[in-house]
Backbone as CSV, one residue per row, in Angstrom:
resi,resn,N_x,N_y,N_z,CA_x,CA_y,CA_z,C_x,C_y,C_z
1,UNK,123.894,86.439,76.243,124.501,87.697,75.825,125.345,88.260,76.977
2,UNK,126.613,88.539,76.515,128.106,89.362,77.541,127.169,90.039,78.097
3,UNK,127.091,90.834,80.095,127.089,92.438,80.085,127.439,93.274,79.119
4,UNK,129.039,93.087,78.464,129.772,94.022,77.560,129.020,94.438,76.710
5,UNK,128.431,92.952,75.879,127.539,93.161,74.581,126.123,94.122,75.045
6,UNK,125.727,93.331,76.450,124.438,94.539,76.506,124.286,96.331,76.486
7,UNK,125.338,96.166,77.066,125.597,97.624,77.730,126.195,98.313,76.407
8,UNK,127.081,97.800,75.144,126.915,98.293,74.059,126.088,98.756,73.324
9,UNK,124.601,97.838,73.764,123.548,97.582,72.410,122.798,98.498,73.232
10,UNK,122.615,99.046,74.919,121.662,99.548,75.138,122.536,101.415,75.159
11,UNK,124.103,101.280,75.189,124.787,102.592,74.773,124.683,103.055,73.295
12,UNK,124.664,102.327,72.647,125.157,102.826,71.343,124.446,103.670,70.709
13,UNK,122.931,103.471,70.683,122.293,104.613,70.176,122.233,106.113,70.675
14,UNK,122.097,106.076,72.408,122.157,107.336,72.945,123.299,108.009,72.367
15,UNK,124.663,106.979,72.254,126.197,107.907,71.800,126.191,108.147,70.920
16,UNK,124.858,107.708,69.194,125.259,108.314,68.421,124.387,109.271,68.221
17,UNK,123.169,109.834,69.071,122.024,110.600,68.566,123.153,112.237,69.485
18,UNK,123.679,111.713,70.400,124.599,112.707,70.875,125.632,113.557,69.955
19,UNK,126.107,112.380,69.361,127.177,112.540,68.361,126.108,113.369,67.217
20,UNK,125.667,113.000,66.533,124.428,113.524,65.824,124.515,114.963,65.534
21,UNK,123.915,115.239,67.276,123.529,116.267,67.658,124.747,117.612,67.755
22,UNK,125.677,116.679,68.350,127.227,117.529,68.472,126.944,118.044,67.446
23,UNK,127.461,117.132,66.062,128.350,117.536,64.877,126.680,118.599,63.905
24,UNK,125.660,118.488,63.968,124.582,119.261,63.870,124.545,120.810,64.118
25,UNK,124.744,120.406,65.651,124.881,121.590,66.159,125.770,122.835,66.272
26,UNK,127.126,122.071,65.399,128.303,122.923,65.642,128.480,124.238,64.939
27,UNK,128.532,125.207,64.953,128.391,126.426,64.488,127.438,127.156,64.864
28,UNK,126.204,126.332,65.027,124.583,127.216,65.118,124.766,127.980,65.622
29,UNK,123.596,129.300,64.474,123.592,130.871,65.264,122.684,131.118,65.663
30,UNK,121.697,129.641,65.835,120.316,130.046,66.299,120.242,130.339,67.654
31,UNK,119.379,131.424,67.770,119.189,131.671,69.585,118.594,130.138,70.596
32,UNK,117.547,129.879,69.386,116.734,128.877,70.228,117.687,127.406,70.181
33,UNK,118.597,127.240,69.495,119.505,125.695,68.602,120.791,125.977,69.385
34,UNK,120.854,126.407,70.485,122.490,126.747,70.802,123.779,125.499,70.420
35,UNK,124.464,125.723,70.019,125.482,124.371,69.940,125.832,123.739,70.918
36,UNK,125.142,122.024,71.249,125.922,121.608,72.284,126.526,121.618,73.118
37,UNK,127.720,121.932,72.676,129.005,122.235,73.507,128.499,123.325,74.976
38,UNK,128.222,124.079,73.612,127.590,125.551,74.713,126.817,124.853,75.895
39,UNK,125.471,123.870,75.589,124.653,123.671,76.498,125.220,122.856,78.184
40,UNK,126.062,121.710,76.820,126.875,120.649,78.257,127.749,121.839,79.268
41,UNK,128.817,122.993,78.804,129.204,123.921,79.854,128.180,124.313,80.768
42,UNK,127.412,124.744,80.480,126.063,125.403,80.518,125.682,124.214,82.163
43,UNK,125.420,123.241,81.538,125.210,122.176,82.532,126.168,121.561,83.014
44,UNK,127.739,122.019,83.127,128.595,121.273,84.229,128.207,122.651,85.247
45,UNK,128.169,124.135,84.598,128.173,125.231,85.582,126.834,125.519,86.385
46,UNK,126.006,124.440,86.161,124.121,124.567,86.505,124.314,123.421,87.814
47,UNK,124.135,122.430,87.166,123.944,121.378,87.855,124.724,120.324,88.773
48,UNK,126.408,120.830,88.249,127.127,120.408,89.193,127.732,121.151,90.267
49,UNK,126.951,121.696,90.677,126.880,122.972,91.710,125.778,122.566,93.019
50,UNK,126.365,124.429,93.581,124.746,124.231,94.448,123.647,124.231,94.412
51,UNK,123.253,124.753,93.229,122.020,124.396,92.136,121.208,122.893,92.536
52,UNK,122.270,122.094,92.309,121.675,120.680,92.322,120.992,120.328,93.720
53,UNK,121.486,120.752,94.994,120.820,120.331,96.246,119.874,121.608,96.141
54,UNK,120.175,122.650,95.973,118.954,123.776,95.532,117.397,123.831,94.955
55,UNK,117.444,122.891,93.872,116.574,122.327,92.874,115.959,121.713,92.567
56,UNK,117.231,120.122,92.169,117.118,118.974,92.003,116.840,117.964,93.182
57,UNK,117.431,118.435,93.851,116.929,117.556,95.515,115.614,117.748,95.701
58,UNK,114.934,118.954,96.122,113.801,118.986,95.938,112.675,118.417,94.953
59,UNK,113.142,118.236,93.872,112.029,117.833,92.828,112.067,116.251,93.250
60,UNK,113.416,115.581,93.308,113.680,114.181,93.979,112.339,113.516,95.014
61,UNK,112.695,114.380,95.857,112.024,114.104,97.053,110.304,114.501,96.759
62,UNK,110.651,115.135,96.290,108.880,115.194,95.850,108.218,113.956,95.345
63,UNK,108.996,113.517,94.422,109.009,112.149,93.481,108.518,111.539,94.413
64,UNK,109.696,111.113,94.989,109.475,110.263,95.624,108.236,109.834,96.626
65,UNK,108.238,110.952,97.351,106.886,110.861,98.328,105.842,110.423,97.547
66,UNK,105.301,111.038,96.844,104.291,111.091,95.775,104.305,109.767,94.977
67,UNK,105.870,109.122,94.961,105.287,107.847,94.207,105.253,107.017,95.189
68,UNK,105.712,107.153,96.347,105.494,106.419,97.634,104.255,106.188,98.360
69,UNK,103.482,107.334,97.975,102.422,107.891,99.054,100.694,106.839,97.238
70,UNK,101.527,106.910,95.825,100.359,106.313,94.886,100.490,104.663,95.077
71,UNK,101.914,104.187,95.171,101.963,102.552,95.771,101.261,102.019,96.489
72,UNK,101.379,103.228,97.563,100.639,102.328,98.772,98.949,102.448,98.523
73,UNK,98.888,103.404,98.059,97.121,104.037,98.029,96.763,102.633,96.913
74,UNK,97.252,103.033,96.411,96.703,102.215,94.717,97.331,100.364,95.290
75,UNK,98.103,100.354,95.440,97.675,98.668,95.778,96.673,98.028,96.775
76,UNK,96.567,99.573,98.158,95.664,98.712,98.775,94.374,98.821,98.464
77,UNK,94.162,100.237,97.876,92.518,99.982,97.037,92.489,99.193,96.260
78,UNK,93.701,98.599,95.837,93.405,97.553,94.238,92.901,96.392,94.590
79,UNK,93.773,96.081,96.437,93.334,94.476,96.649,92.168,94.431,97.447
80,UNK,91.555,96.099,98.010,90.015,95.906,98.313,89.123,95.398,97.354
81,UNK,89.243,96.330,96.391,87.952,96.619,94.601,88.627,95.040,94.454
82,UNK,89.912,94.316,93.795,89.589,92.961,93.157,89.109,92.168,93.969
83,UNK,89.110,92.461,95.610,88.757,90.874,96.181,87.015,91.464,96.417
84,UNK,86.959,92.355,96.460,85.047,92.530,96.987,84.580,92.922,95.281
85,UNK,84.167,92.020,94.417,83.099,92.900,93.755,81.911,93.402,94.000
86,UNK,81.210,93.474,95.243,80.412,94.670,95.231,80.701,95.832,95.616
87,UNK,82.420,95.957,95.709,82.539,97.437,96.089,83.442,97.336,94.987
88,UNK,83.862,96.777,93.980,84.064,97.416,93.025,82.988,97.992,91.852
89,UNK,82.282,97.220,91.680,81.172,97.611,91.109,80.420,99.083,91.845
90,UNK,80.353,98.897,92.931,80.192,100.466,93.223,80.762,101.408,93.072
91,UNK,82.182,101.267,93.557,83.001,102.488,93.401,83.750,102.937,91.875
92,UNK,82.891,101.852,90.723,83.814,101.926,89.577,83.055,103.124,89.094
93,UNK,81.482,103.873,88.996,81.856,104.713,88.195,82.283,106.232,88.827
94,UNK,82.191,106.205,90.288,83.404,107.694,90.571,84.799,107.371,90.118
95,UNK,85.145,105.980,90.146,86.642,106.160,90.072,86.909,106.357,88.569
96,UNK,85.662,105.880,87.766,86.141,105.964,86.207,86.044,107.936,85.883
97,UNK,85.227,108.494,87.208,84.672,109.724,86.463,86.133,110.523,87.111
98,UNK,86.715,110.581,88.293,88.043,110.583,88.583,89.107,110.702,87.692
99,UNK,89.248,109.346,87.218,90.305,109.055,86.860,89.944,109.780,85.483
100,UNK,88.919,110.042,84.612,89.009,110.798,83.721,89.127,112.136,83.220
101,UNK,89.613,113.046,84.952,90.126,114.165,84.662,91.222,114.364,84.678
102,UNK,92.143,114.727,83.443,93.040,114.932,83.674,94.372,115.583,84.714
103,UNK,95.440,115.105,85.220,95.959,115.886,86.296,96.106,117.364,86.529
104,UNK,96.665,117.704,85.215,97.186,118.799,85.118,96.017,119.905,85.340
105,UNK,95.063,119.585,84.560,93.463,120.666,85.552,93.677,120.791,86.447
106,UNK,94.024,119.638,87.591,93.842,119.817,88.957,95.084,120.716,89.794
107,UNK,96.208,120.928,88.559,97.425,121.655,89.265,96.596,122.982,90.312
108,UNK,95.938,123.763,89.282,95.692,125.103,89.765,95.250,125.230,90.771
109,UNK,93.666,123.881,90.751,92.780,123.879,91.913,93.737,123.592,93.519
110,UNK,94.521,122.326,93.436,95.367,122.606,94.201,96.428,123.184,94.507
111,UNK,96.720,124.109,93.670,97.528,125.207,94.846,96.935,125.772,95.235
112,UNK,96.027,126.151,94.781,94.846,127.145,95.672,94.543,126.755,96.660
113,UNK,94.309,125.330,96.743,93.595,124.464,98.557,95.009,124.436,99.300
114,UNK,95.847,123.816,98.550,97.054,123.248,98.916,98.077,124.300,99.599
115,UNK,98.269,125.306,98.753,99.263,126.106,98.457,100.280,126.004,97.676
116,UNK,101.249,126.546,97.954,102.589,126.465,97.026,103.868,125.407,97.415
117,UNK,103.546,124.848,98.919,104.366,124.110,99.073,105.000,122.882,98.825
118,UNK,105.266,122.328,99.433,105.721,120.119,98.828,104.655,119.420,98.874
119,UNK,103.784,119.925,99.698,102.476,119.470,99.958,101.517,119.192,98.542
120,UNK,101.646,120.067,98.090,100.736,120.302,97.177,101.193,119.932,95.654
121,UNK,102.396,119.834,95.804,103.245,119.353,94.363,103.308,117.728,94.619
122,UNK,103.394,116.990,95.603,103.185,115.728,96.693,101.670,114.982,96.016
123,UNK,101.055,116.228,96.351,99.376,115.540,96.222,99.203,116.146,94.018
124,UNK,99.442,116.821,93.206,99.822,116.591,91.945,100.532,115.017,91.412
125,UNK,101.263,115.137,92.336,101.948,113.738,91.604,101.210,112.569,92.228
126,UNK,100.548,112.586,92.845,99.914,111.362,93.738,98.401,111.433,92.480
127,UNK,97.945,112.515,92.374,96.806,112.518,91.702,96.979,111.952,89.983
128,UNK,97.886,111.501,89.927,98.234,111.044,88.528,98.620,109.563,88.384
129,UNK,99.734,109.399,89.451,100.471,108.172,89.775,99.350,106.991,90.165
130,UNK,98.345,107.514,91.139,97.437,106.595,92.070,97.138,105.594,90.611
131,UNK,96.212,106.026,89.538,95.607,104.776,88.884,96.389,104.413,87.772
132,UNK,97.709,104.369,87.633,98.085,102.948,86.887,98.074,101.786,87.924
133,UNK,98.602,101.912,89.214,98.870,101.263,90.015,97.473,100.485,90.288
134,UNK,96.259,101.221,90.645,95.075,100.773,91.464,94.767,100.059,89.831
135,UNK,94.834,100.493,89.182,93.790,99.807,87.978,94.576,98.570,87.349
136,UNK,95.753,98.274,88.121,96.751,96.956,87.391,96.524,96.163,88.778
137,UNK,96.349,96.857,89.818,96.411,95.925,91.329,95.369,95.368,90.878
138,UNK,94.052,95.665,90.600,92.309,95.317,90.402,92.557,94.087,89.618
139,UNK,93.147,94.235,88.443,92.867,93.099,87.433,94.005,92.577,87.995
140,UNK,95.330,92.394,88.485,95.635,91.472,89.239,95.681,90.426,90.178
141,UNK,94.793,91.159,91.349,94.127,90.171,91.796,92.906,89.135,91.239
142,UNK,92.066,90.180,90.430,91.171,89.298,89.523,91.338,88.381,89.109
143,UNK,92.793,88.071,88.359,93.405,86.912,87.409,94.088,86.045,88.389
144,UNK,93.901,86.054,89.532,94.507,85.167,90.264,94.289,83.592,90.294
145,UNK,95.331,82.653,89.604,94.472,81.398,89.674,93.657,80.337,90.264
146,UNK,92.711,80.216,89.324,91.423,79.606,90.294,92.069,78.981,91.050
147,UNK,92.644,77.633,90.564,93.581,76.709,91.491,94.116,76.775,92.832
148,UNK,94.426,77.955,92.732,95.218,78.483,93.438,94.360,78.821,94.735
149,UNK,93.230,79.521,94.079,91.961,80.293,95.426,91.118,79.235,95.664
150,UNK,90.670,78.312,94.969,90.236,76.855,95.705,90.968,76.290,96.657
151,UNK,92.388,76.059,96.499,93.267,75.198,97.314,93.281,76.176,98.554
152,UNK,93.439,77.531,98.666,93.398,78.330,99.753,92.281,77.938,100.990
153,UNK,90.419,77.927,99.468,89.772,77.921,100.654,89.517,76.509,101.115
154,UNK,89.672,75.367,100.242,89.969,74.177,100.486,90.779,73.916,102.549
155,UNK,91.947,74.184,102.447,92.920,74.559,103.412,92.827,75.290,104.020
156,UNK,91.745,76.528,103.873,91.308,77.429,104.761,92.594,78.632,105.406
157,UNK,92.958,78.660,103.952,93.897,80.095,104.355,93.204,80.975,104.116
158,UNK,93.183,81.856,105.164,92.405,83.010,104.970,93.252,84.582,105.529
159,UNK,92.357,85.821,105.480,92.848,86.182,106.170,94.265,87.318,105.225
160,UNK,94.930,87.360,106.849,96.659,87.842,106.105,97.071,86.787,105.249
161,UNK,96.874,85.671,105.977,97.995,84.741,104.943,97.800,84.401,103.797
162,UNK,96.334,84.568,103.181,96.285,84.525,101.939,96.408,85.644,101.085
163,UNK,96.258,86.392,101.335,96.738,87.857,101.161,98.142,88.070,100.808
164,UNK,98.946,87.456,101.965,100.568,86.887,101.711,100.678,86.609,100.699
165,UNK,100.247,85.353,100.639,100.831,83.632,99.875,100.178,83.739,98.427
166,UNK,99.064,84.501,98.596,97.862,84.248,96.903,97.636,85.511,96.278
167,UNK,97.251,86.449,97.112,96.959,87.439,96.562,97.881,88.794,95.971
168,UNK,98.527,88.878,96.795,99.855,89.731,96.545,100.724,88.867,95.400
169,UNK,101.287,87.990,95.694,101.877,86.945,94.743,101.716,87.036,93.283
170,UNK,100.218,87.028,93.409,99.657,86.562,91.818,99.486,87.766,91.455
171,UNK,99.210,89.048,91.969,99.465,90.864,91.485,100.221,90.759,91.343
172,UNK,101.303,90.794,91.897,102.750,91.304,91.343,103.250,92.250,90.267
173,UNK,103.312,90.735,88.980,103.307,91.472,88.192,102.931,92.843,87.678
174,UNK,101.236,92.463,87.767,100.661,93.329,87.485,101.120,94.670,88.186
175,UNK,101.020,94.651,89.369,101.383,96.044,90.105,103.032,96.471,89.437
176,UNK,103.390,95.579,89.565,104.659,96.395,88.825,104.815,97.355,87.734
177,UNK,103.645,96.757,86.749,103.443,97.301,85.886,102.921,98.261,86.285
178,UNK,102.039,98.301,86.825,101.429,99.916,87.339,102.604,100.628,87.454
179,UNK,103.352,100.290,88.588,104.641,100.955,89.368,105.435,101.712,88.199
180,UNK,105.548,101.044,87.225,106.513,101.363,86.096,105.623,102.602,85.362
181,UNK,104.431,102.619,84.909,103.751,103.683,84.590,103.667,104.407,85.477
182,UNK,103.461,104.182,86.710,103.153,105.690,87.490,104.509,106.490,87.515
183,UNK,105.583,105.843,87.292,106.933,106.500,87.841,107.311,107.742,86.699
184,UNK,106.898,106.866,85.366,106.904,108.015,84.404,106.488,108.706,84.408
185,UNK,105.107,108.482,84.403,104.069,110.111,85.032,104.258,111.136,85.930
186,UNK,104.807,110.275,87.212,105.217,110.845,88.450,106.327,112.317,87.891
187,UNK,106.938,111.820,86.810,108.360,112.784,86.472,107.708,114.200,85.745
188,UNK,106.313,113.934,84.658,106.041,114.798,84.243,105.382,115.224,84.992
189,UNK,104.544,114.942,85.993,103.318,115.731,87.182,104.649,116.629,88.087
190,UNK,105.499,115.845,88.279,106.329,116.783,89.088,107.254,118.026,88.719
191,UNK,107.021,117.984,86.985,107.776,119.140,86.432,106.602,120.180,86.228
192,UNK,105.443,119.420,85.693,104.389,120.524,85.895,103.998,121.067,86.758
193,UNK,103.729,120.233,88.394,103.574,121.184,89.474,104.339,121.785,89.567
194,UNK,105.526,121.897,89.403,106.660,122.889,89.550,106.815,124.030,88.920
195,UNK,106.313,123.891,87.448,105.839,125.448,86.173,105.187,126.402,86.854
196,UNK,103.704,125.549,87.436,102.865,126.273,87.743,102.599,127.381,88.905
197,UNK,103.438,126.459,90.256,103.374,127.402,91.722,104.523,126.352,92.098
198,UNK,105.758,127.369,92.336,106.920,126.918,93.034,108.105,127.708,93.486
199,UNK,108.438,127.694,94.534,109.772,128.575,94.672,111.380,127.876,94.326
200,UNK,110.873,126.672,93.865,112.205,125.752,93.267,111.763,124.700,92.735
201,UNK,112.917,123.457,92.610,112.597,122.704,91.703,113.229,122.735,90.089
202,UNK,113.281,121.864,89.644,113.608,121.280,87.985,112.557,122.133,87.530
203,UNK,111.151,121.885,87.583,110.329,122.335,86.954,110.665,124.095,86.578
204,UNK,110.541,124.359,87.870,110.221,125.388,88.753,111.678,126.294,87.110
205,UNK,112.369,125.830,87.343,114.060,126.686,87.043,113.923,126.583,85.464
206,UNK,113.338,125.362,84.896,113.218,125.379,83.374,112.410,126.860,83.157
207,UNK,111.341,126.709,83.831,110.414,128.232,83.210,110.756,129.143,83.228
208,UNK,112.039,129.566,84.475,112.514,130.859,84.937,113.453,130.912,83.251
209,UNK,114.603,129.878,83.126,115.187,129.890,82.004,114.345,130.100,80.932
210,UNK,113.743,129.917,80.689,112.583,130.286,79.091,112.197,131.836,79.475
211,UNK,111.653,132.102,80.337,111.011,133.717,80.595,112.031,134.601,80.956
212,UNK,113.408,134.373,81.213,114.344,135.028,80.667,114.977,135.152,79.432
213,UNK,114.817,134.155,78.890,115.315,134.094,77.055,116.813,132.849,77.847
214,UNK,117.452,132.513,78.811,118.193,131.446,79.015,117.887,130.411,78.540
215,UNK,118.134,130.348,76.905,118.221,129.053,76.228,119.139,127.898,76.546
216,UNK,120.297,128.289,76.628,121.661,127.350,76.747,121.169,126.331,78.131
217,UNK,120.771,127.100,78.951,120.477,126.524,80.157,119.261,126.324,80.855
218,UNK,118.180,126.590,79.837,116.887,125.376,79.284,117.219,124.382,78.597
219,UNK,117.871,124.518,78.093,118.600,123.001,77.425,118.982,122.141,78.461
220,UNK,120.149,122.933,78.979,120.665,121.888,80.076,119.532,121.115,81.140
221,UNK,118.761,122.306,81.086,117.469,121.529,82.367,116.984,120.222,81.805
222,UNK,116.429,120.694,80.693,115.736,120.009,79.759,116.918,117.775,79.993
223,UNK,118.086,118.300,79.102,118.916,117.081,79.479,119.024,116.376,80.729
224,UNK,119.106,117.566,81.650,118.888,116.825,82.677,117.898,115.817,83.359
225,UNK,116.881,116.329,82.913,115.498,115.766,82.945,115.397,114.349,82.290
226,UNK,116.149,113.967,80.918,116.185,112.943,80.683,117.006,112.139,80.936
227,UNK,117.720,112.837,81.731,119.142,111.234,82.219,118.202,111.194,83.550
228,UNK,117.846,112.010,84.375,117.239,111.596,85.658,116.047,110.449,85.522
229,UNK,115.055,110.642,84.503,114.471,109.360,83.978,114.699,108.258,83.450
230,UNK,116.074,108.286,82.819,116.827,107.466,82.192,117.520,106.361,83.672
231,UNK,118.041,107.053,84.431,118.394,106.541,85.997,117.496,105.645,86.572
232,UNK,116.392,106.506,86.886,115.041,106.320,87.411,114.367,104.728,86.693
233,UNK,114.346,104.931,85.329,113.809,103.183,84.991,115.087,102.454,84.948
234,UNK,116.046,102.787,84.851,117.261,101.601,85.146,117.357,101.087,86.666
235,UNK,116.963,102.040,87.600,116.961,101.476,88.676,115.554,100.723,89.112
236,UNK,114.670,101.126,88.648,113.268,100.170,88.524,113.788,98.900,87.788
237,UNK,114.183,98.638,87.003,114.180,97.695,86.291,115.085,97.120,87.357
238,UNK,115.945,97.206,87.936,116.679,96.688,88.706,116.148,96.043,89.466
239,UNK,115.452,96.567,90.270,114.727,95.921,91.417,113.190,95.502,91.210
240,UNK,112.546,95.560,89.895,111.795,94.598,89.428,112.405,93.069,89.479
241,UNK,113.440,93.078,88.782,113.969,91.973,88.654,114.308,90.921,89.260
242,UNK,114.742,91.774,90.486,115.354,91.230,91.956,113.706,90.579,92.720
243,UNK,112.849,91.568,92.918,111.274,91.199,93.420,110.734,89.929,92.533
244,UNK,111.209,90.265,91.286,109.715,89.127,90.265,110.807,87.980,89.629
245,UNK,112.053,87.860,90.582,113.021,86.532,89.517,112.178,85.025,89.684
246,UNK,111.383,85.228,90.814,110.283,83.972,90.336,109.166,84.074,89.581
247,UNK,109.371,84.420,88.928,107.938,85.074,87.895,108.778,84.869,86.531
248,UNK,110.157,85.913,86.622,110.706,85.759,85.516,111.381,84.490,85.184
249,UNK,111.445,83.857,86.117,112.166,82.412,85.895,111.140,81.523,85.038
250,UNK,109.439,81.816,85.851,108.648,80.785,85.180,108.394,80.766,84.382
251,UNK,108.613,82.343,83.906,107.829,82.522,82.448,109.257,81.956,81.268
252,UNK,110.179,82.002,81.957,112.001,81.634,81.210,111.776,80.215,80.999
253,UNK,111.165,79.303,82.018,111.174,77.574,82.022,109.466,77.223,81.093
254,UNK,108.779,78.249,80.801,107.983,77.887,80.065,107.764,78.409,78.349
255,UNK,109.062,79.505,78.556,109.303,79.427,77.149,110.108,78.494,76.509
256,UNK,111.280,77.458,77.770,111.766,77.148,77.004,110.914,75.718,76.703
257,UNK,110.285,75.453,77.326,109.675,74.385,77.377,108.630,73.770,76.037
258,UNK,107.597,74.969,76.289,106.984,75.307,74.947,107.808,75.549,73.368
């Protein structure tokens, strides 16, 4: 399949739910339904401004840390818990009782410890992000092939280098997959810490717009919010691709094979 053809098949729907929406929207006298048009002005005069390093930079960087700061946490607990089962078996039922509170409870508690700062919107998004990652690292290493961990201890790689060569290797995938769930999450933990206690931020500016009655430009936030995610997995996918083209190759030479 062309680029041309892809980039059609993966445009075409967004341009017509837009279109849709335009020709829908055109006239509306609803307060809450503003017409389009209205909203996109709305958002060249919001966001292509100083607004955007005001706001949007900040919520960025939050992201980021926070999905920076659940990668690292969550793969290296993943490749402790899969390679020791007696410390996974221990630590599985705090982490199951953990992981079964939801984030957003924990917004309040931490601003209160935390405060109001990056800090604390940092550790929100970390508290959400951490277990797709740790709980795809775990069964990643788990599934690692026998073959594979015989011939290691056979040869007596141990150590970093198997860690290198076997263990990381054969996660991969898996962690990616984590990676790819936490990133989504990461976007909504970081709009919610931002509702709740913030002096800026995406989050932070949608609420101010609603508790003023600024519909046109709750909208715009709102849009914005989904092209920044829309970005966000196009550029994941990017560099999945680039990391796992030996993965994706094998699984390409064994479909065609089969």
């Amino acid at each position: 399949m062309s680029l041309l053809r892809r980039t059609l098949l993966a445009l075409g729907l967004p341009a017509a739910l837009v279109a849709l929406w335009w020709v829908t929207s055109a006239g509306s006298t609803s307060y809450y339904f503003p017409p389009l048009p209205e909203i996109l002005d709305q958002f060249g005069r919001l966001w292509l401004s100083s607004r955007f390093t005001a706001d949007v930079v900040p919520s960025m960087l939050r992201l980021l840390a926070g999905f920076t700061v659940s990668a690292v946490l969550g793969v290296a607990l993943g490749v402790a818990l899969g390679l020791t089962d007696a410390l996974r078996r221990g630590a599985e039922p705090v982490l199951e009782f953990v992981r079964a509170v939801p984030p957003t409870v924990l917004v309040p508690v931490i601003a209160i410890v935390a405060g109001i700062g990056d800090g604390s919107k940092t550790l929100v998004i970390v508290s959400g992000c951490v277990w797709p990652v740790l709980l795809n690292t775990v069964e990643g290493v788990r599934a690692a092939d026998e073959v594979m961990v015989d011939t290691c201890r056979v040869y007596g790689v141990h150590g970093t280098a198997r860690l290198r060569h076997l263990v990381l290797p054969a996660a991969a995938p898996q962690i990616a997959a984590g990676l790819r769930q936490s990133l989504s999450i990461g976007l909504i933990l970081m709009v919610i810490g931002e509702m709740f206690a913030a002096t800026n931020g995406l989050g932070f500016s949608i609420v101010q717009f609603q508790r003023t009655f600024a519909i046109p430009q709750m909208w715009s936030g709102i849009i914005l919010l989904g092209l920044i995610g829309f970005v966000l997995s196009a550029l994941f996918t990017v560099v999945e691709k680039r990391a796992l083209r030996w993965y994706l190759g094998l699984r390409e030479s064994q479909r065609r094979n089969g």
